[in-house]
C-alpha positions in Angstrom: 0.0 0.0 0.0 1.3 3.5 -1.0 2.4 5.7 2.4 2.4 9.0 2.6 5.4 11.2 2.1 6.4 12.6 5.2 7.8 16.3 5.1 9.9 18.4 6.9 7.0 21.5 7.1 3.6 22.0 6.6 5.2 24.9 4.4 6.6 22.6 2.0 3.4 19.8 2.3 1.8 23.3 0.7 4.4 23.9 -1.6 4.1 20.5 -2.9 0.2 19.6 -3.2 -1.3 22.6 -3.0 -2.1 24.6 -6.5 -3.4 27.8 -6.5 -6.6 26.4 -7.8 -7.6 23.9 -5.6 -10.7 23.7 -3.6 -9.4 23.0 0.3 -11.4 22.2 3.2 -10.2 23.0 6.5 -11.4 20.0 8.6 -13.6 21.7 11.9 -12.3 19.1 15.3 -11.2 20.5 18.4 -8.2 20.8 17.3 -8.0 23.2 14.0 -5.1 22.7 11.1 -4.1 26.1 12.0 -0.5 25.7 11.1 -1.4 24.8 8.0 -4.0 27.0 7.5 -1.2 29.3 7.8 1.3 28.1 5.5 -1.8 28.4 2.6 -2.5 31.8 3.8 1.3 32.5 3.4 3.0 30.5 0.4 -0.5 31.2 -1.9 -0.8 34.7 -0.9 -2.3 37.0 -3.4 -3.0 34.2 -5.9 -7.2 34.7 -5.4 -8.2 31.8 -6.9 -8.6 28.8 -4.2 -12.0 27.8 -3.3 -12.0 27.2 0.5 -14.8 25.3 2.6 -14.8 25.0 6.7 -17.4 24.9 9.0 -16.5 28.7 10.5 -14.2 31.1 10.1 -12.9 32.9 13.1 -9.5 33.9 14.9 -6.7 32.7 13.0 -8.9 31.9 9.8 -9.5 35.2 9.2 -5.9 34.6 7.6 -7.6 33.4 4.5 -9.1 37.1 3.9 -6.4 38.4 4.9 -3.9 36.7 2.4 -5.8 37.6 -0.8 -5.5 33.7 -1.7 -9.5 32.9 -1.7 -11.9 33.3 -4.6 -14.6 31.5 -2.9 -15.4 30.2 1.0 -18.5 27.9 1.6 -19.0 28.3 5.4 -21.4 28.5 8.0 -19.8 31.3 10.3 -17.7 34.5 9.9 -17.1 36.3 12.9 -15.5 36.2 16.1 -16.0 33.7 18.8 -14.2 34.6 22.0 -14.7 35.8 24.0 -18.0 37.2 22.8 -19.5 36.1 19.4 -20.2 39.1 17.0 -19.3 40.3 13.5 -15.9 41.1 12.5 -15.4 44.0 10.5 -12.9 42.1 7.7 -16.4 40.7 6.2 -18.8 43.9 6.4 -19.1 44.1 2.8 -18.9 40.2 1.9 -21.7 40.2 0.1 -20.0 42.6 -2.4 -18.1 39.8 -2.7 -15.5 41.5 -0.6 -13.2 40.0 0.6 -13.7 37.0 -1.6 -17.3 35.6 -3.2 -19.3 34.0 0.2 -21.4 30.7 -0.3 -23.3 30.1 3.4 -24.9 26.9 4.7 -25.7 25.5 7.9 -23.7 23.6 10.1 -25.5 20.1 10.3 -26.3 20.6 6.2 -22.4 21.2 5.3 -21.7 18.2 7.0 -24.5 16.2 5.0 -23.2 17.3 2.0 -19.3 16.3 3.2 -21.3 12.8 4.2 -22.8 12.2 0.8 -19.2 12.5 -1.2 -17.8 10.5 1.7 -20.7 7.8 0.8 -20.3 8.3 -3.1 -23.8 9.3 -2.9 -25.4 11.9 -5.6 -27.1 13.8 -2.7 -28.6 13.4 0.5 -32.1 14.9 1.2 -32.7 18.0 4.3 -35.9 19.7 5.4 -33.9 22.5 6.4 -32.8 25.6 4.4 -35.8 26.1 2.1 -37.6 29.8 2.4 -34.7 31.1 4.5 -31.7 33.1 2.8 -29.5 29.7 3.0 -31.4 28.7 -0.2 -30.9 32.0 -2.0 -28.2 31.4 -4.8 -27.9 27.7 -4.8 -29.7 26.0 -7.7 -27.2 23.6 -8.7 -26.9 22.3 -4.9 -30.5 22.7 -3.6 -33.1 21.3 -5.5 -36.5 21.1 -3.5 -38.5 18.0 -3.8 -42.1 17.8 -3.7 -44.7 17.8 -0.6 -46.8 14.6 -0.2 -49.0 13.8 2.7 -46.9 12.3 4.7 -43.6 14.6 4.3 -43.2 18.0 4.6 -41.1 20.1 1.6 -37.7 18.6 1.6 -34.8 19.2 -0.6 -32.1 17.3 -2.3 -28.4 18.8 -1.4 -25.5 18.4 -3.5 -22.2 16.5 -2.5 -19.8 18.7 -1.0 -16.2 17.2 -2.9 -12.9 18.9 -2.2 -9.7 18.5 -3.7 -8.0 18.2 -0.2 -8.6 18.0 3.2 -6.2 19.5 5.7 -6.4 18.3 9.2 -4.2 18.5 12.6 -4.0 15.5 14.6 -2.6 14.2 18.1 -0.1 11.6 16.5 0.5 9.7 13.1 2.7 6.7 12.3 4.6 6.7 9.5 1.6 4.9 7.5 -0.5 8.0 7.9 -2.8 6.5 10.3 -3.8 10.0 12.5 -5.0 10.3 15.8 -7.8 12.7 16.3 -9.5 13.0 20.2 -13.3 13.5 20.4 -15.0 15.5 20.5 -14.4 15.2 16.7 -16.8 18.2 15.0 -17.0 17.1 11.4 -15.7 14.1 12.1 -13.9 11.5 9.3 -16.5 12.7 6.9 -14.2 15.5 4.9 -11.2 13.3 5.2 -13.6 10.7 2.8 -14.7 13.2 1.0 -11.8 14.8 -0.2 -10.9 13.4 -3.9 -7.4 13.5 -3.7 -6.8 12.6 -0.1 -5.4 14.5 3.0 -2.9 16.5 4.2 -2.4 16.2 8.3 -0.4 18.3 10.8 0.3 16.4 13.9 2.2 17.0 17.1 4.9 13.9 17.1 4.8 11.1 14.1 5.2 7.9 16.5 6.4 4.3 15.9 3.6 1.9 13.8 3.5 0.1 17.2 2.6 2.9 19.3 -1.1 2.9 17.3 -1.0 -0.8 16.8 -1.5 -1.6 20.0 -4.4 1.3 20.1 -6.4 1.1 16.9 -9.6 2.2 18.2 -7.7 6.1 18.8 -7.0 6.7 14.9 -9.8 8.6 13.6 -8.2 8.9 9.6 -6.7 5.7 8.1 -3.5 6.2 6.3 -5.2 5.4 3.1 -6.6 8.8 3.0 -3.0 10.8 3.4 -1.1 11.7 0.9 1.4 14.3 2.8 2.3 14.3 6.4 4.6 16.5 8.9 5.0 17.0 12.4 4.1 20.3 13.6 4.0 21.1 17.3 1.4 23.0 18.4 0.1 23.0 14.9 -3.7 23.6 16.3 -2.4 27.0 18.6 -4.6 29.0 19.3 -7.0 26.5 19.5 -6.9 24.0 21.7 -5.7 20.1 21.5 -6.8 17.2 23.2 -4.4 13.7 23.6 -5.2 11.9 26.7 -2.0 11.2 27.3 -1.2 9.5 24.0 2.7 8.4 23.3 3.0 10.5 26.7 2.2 13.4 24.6 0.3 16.5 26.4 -2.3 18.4 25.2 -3.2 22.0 25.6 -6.1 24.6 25.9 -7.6 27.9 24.3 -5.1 30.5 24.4 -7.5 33.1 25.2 -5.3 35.7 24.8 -3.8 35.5 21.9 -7.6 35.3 21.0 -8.3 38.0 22.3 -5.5 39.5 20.6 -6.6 38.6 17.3 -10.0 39.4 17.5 -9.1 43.1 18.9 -6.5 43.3 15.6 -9.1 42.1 12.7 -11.6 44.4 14.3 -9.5 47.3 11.9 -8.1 46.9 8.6 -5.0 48.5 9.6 -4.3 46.4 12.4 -5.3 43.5 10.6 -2.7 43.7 8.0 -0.2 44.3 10.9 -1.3 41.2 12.6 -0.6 39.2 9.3 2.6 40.5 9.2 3.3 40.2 13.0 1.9 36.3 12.9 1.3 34.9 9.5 4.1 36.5 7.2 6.6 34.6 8.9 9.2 32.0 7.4 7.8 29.2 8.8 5.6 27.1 11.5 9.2 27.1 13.5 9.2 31.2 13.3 5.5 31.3 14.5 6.3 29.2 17.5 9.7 31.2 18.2 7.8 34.4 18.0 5.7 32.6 20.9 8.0 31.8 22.8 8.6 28.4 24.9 8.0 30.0 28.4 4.3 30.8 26.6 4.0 27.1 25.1 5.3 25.7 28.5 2.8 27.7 30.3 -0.7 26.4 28.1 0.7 22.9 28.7 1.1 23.3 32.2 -1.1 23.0 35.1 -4.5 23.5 34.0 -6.1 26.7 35.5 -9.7 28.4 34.8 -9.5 31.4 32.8 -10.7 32.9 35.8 -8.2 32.1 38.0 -9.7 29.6 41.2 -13.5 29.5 41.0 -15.0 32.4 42.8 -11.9 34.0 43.4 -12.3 37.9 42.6 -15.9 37.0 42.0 -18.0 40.6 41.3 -20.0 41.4 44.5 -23.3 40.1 43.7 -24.8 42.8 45.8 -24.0 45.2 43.0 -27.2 45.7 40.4 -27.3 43.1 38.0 -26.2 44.5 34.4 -28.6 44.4 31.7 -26.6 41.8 29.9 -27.2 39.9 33.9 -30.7 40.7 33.4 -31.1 38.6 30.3 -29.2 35.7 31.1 -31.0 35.5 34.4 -34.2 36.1 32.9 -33.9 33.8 30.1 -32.6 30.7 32.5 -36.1 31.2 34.1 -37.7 30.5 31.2 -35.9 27.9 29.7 -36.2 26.4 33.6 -40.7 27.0 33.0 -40.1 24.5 29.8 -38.4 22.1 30.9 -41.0 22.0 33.9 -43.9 22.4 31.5 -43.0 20.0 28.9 -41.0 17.7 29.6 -37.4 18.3 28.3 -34.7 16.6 29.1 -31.7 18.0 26.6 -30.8 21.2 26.1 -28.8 22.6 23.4 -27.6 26.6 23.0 -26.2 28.3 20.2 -23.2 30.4 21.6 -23.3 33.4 23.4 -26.1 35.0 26.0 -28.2 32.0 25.0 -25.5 29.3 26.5 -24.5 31.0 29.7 -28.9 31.2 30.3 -28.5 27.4 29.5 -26.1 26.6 31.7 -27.5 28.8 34.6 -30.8 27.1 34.0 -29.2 23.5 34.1 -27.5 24.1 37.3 -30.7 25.6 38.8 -32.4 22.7 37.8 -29.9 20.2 38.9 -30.0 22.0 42.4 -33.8 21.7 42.1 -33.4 17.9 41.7 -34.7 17.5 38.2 -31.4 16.8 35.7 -31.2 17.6 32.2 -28.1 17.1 29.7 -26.4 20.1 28.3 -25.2 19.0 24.7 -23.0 22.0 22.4 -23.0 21.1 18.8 -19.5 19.7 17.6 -19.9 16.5 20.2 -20.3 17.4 23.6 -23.2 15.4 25.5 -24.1 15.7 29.3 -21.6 18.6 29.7 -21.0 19.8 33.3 -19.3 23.6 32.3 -16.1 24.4 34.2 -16.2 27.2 36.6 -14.4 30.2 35.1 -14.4 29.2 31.6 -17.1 31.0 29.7 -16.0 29.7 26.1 -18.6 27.2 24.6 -16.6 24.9 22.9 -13.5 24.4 25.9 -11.9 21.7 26.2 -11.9 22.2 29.8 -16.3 21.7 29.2 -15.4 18.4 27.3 -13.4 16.7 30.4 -16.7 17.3 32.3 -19.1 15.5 29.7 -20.8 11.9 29.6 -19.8 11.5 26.1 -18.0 13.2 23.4 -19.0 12.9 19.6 -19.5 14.8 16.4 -21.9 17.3 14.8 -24.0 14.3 12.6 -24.7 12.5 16.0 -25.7 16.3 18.1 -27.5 18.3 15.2 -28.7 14.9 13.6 -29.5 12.5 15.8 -29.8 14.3 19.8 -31.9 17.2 17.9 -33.2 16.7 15.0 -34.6 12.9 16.1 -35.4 14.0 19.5 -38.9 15.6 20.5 -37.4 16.2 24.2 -34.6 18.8 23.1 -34.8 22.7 24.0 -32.8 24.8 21.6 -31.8 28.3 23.1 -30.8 30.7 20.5 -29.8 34.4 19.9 -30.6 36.7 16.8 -29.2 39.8 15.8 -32.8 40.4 14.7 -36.4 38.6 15.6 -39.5 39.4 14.2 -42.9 39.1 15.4 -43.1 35.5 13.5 -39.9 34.7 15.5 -38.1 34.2 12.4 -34.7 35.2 13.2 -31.7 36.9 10.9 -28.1 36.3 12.1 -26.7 36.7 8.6 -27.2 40.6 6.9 -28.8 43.5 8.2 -30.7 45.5 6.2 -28.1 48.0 4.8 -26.7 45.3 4.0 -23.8 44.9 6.2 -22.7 41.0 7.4 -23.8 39.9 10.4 -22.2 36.3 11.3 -24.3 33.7 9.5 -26.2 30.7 11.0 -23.2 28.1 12.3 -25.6 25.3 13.8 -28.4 27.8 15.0 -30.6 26.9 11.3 -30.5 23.7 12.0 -31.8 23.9 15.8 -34.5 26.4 15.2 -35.5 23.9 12.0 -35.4 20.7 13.8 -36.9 21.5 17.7 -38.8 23.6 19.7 -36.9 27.0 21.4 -36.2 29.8 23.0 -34.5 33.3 21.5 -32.5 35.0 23.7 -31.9 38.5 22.6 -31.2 42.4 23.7 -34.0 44.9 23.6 -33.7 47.0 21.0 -36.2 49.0 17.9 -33.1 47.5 15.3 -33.4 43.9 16.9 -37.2 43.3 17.9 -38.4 44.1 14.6 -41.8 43.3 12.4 -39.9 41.6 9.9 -36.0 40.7 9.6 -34.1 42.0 7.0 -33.3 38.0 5.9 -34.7 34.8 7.5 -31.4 32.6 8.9 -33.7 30.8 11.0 -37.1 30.1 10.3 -39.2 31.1 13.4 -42.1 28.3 13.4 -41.1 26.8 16.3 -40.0 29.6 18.7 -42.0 29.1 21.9 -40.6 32.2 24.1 -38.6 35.4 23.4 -36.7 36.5 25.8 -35.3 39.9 26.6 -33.6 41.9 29.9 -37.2 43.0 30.7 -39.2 40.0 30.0 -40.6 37.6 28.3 -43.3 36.9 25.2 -44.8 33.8 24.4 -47.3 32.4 21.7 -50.4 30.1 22.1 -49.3 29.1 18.9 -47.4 29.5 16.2 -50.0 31.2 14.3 -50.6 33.8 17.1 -48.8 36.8 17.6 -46.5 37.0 20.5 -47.8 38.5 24.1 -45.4 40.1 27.3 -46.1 37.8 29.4 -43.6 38.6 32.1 -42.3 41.9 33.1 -39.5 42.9 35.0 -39.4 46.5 35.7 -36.4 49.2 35.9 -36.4 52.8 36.3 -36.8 53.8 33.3 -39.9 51.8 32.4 -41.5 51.3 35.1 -44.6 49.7 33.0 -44.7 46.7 30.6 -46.6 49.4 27.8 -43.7 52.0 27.7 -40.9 49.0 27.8 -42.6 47.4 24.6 -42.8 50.8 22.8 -40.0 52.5 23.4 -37.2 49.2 23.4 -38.7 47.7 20.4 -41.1 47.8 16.8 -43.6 45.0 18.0 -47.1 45.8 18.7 -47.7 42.9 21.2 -50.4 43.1 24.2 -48.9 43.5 27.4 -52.1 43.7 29.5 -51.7 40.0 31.4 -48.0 40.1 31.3 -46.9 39.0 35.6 -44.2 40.4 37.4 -40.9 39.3 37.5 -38.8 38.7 41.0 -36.0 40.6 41.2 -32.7 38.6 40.3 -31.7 37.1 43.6 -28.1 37.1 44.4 -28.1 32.7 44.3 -28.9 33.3 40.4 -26.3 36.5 40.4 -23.6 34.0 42.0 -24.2 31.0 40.0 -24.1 33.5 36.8 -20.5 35.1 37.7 -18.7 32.0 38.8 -19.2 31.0 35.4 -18.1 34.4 33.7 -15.9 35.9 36.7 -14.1 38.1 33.9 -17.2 39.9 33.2 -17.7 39.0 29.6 -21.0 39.0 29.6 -21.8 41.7 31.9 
């Protein structure tokens, strides 16, 4: 059997495979090909011709624009993630096809599509997508089918066939066989799919007997690779899990360089500095020199929260809750009256306000007795969250879980099979048929896109956690992301509306009150454009300082405040 040829870079693995023409996808684990997604930003700079596909672009991604190299990017996310989601301003004017031509999907559908090449398979059917702006533009990989009595509208998607997939791994033997710790995002599926094969980063290539004698740890069989390198820290900034693997230690997040990057690409100025400072280099050996070992020694030492000890430097919780407070606190309520009034047992939050509320709401219910899993979309499953870590997707969070898996089994199987999942979601903008718009706003400007949020509010019942505001409680969003049909509550920092149905327009039903509005009536008019009936909305209790405490021991930096 052909092996892969082993290389002394992911710069020259690049140099070798990679033509300015190709159509990469940038496999979405835990653990991102970052080094390599460097090395393409770098050696094809200015070429403007690759078509790129990955589940989201954020943090060191935003290399990509940045380098000039990409014509096209299928994705389901461009923004910032930590250590708040929002837009970034490098993709205001994408759909001016600035800074390359944008092709958006949804998380779970992207992943379909990557299954069906994987499978050899002309398509693979979705009931998602249709009469939202995911389905604008795609008439060659969308085709709706028809109705009948017992199937609602459905639609045929199109394989999704790169040239190569790049992916960063634990460890590989010289065979190519690569190591890849759950939870595992996409999963083999774009290693399959790929028609040429894979290139994979890893930490350390070990001896063929190091895997032989633990074949149920490698994730990509060697007849997939065609190049392979060693490249430590090759996922930086992102995290990497090995359980101990070949005595090989992992590493988390490092939120500040982050941080950093997120701050940089928020300015096109010091965007282009940032790719000069980070990305411009020689090599993966300059990027980790400009790091620095005493930083690499320090995000493989002793694990610590981002916080610090839990509690320690904790805000007073006597001080006034924020407004930011006020939503999360208001929204765990009401995801805590759903679970009570119907039954669920699973919940699963898009990321931001909507998965602190979850996770307040869980641990308010586990205190009550009553235990419910907390599941986050690229595998986790019966997540307990660390203390002091606010980031969704830690690997700090997956330690603490029953089970770690993939997107297919979360978004396909936990949701969209399961009639006892709550989905909590924001919106940049919610109408009054709680159809919600996280991808353009109506001048026009890019928002973020869906990520796995279409897929939720398509698949299960939820609840929208959003800010107050006449430019976000609107009578119609500017585009549909995610259709709104089976919204069951809206939440805000001064109350709640619900729906008999999903035919009825939405009512205040509770009402907590603040200085400035006093009364439910002025609160509706003056913080947002719905005309909803406020006279039977109840009073909320004021946030009690258990809720307050609960809320900052998971956020003691204030994030969300």
């Amino acid at each position: 059997m052909r092996e892969p040829e082993i290389a002394d870079s992911v710069d020259e693995l690049v140099r070798k495979h990679i033509a300015p023409e190709a159509h990469l996808h940038f496999a979405s684990t835990m653990a991102r090909p970052n080094a390599l997604l460097h090395a393409v930003a770098r050696t094809l700079r200015g070429s403007g011709s690759l078509t790129v596909s990955m589940a989201a672009v954020h943090s060191s991604a935003h290399a990509l624009a940045l380098s000039g190299a990409v014509r096209r990017m299928i994705t389901c996310f461009l923004g910032e993630t930590y250590p708040t989601p929002r837009p970034c301003r490098l993709y205001r004017h994408v759909g001016r096809k600035d800074p390359f031509e944008l092709e958006s999907w949804s998380l779970f559908t992207q992943v379909q599509r990557l299954m069906a090449a994987a499978m050899g398979q002309p398509g693979t059917a979705t009931t998602a997508l249709l009469g939202t702006v995911l389905a604008e533009g795609k008439q060659d990989d969308l085709v709706p089918l028809p109705a009948t009595r017992d199937r609602e509208q459905a639609a045929l998607l199109s394989p999704l066939r790169p040239d190569l997939t790049l992916v960063h791994g634990a460890v590989a033997d010289r065979r190519g066989n690569v190591v890849i710790r759950p939870p595992y995002g996409e999963g083999a599926w774009p290693a399959y799919a790929a028609r040429r094969g894979v290139l994979a980063s890893v930490e350390r290539i070990v001896e063929d007997s190091v895997l032989d004698d633990r074949p149920g740890d490698v994730l990509i069989p060697g007849s997939r690779v065609v190049g392979l390198c060693e490249a430590p820290h090759g996922a930086h900034p992102q995290s990497l899990r090995t359980d101990g693997i070949a005595g090989l230690r992992g590493y988390p997040d490092d939120y500040e360089f982050l941080s950093m990057t997120a701050a940089a690409c928020s300015d096109p100025d010091s965007a282009r500095e940032w790719f000069h400072d980070w990305i411009d280099l020689a090599d993966h050996r300059a990027y980790l020199e400009k790091l620095g070992k005493p930083r690499l020694d320090t995000l493989v030492g002793p694990r610590q929260h981002a916080g610090g000890t839990a509690g320690a430097g904790l805000p007073g919780t006597e001080e006034v809750p924020t407004r930011t407070e006020r939503l999360i606190v208001l929204a765990a309520r009401e995801i805590t009256r759903q679970v009570h009034e119907h039954g669920y047992d699973t919940l699963l939050a898009g990321i931001g306000a909507s998965h602190l509320a979850a996770w307040l709401a869980a641990a308010r219910l586990r205190e009550s007795g009553r235990e419910i899993k907390l599941v986050a979309e690229l595998g986790f499953y019966g997540t307990t969250p660390c203390e002091g870590d606010v980031f969704l997707f830690s690997q700090r969070h997956a330690e603490n879980s029953e089970q770690l898996t993939g997107v297919a089994e979360v978004l396909g199987g936990m949701v969209a099979s399961n009639d006892r999942c709550l989905g909590v979601l924001a919106g940049a903008e919610i109408d009054t048929r709680g159809d919600i718009n996280t991808s353009t706003l109506p001048d026009g400007r890019w928002i973020t896109g869906s990520g796995g949020a279409h897929d939720i509010a398509s698949s299960t019942d939820c609840v929208v956690v959003s800010a107050s505001g006449k430019r976000r409680f609107v009578p119609r969003v500017a585009t549909v992301t995610s259709p709104g049909d089976r919204v069951r509550a809206v939440v805000c920092e001064f109350g709640t509306f619900h729906r008999p149905t999903r035919w009825e327009p939405f009512l205040l039903s509770t009402y907590l009150a603040d200085e400035d509005h006093p009364d439910p009536r002025s609160a509706v008019t003056e913080r947002t454009c719905w005309k909803s009936e406020t006279s039977t909305a109840e009073n909320e209790r004021e946030i009690t300082a258990a809720e307050l405490t609960t809320l900052r021991r998971s956020d003691p930096e204030g994030h969300y405040r």
